[in-house]
C-alpha positions in Angstrom: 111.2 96.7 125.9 108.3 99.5 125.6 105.9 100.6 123.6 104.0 103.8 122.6 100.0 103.4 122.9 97.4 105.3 121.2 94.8 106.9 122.7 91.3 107.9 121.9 91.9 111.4 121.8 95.0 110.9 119.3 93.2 108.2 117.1 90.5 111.1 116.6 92.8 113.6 115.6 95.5 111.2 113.6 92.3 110.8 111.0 92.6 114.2 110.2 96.1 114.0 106.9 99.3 115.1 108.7 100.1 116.4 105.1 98.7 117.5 101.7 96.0 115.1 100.5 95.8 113.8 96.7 92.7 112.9 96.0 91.1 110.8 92.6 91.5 107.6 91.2 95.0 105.7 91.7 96.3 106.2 88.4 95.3 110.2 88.8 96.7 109.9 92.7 99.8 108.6 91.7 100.5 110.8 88.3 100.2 113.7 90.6 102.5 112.0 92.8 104.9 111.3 90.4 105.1 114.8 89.3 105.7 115.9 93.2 108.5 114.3 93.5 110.2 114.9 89.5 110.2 118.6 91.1 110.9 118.5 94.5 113.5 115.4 94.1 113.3 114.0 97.8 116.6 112.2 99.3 114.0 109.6 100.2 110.5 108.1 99.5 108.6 106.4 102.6 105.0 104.5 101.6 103.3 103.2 104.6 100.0 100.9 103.7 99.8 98.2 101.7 97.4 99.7 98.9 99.6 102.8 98.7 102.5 100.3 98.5 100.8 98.1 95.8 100.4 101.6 93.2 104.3 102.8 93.8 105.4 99.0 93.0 102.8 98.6 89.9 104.2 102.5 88.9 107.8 101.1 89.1 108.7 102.7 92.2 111.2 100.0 93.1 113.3 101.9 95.0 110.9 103.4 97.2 111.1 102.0 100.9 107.4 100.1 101.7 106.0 99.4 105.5 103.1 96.8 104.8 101.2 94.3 106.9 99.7 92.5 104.0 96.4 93.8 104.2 94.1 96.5 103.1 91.0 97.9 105.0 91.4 95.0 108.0 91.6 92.7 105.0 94.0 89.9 104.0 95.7 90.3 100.5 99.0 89.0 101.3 102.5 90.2 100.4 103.4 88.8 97.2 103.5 92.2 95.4 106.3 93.7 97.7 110.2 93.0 97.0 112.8 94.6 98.5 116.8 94.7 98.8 116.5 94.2 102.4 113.9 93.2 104.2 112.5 93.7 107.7 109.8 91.4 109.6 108.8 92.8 112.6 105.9 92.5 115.0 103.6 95.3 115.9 100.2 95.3 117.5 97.6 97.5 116.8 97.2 101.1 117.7 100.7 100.6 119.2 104.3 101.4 118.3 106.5 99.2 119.7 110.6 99.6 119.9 112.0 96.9 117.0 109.2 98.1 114.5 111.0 101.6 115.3 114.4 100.5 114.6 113.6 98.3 111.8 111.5 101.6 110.1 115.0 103.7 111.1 117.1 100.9 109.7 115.0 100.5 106.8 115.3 104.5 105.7 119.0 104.3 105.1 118.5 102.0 102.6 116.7 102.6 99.3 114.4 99.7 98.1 113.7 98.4 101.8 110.7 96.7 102.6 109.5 96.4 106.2 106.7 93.2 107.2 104.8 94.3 110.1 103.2 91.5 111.8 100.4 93.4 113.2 99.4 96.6 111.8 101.5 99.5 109.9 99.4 102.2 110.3 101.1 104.2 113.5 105.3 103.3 111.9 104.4 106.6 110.0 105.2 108.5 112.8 108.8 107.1 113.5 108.8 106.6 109.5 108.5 111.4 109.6 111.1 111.1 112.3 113.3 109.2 111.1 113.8 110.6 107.2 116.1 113.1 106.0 114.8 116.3 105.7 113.3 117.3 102.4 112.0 113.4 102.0 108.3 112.4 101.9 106.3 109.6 103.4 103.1 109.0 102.0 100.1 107.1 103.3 96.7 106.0 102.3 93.8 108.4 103.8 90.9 105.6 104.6 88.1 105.2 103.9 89.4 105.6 99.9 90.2 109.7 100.2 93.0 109.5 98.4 96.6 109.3 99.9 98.7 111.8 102.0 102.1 113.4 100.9 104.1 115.0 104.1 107.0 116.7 103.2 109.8 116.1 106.1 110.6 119.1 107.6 111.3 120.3 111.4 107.3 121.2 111.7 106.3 118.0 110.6 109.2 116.0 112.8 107.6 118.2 115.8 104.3 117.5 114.9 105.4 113.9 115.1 107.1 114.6 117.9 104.2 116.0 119.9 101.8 113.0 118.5 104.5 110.2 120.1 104.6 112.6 123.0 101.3 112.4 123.7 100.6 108.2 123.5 100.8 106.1 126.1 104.2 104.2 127.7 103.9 100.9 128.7 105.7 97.8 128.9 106.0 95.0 125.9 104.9 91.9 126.7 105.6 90.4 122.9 
């Protein structure tokens, strides 16, 4: 098995929001969030981070599919808040992308209400997780350090843009 690596280059430019940001508090991030998708009605609903995850669950969001590692900012808070109807525990080191954490995130998108464990870090899955969606769907991630969170609508410029990104990282071989 392989994986995709990161490099320094990419990190710098993946901290600039591959989509629209949302910026204020969470209750005003997530109103506006809310409304976004009561109008544009996406097939599906990706949340990668464990913060951004936490706000979807405590605005009933149930059905929304989560990637979380159980932390926030590098810091433990566990996983107690996530649910799902099926649930995926994979292992993915940081800064890397590694083939089963792609699968699982593919896997997971079919099914409304999935929730995927990375062992590792979650961060990077939201490339495969823009890949991977139907068109017209949205992943949304958090936009450190506390900016707000990121709404990208799935379409084929955003899928290329991901495309180009994965293109881009590093190949080599999984020891895990």
């Amino acid at each position: 098995m392989t994986k995709l690596v990161i490099t320094r280059e990419l990190r710098a430019l993946l901290k600039i929001p591959l989509g629209d940001l949302l910026t204020g508090n969470e209750e005003e991030t997530m109103t506006c969030l809310e409304k976004l998708i009561v109008k544009e009605k996406p097939p599906r609903v990706i949340c990668v981070g464990d913060k951004v995850c936490r706000n979807a669950m405590r605005a009933g969001k149930k059905s929304w599919i989560k990637i979380v590692d159980g932390k926030e900012m590098r810091k433990e808070t566990g996983l107690d808040d996530f649910g799902g109807n099926r649930i995926f525990l994979v292992e993915n080191t940081p800064g890397t992308i590694n083939g089963m954490a792609w699968e699982a995130v593919a896997e997971a998108i079919k099914h409304d209400g999935s929730l995927v464990v990375v062992k590792g870090e979650e961060d990077l899955l939201t490339l495969p997780a823009v890949l991977e969606s139907p068109e017209r769907s949205m992943v949304i991630y958090g936009q450190p350090p506390h900016a707000g969170i990121v709404t990208i609508r799935i379409d084929k410029d955003k899928k290329d843009l991901a495309r180009a990104v994965i293109d881009a990282m590093i190949l080599e071989p999984d020891q895990a």
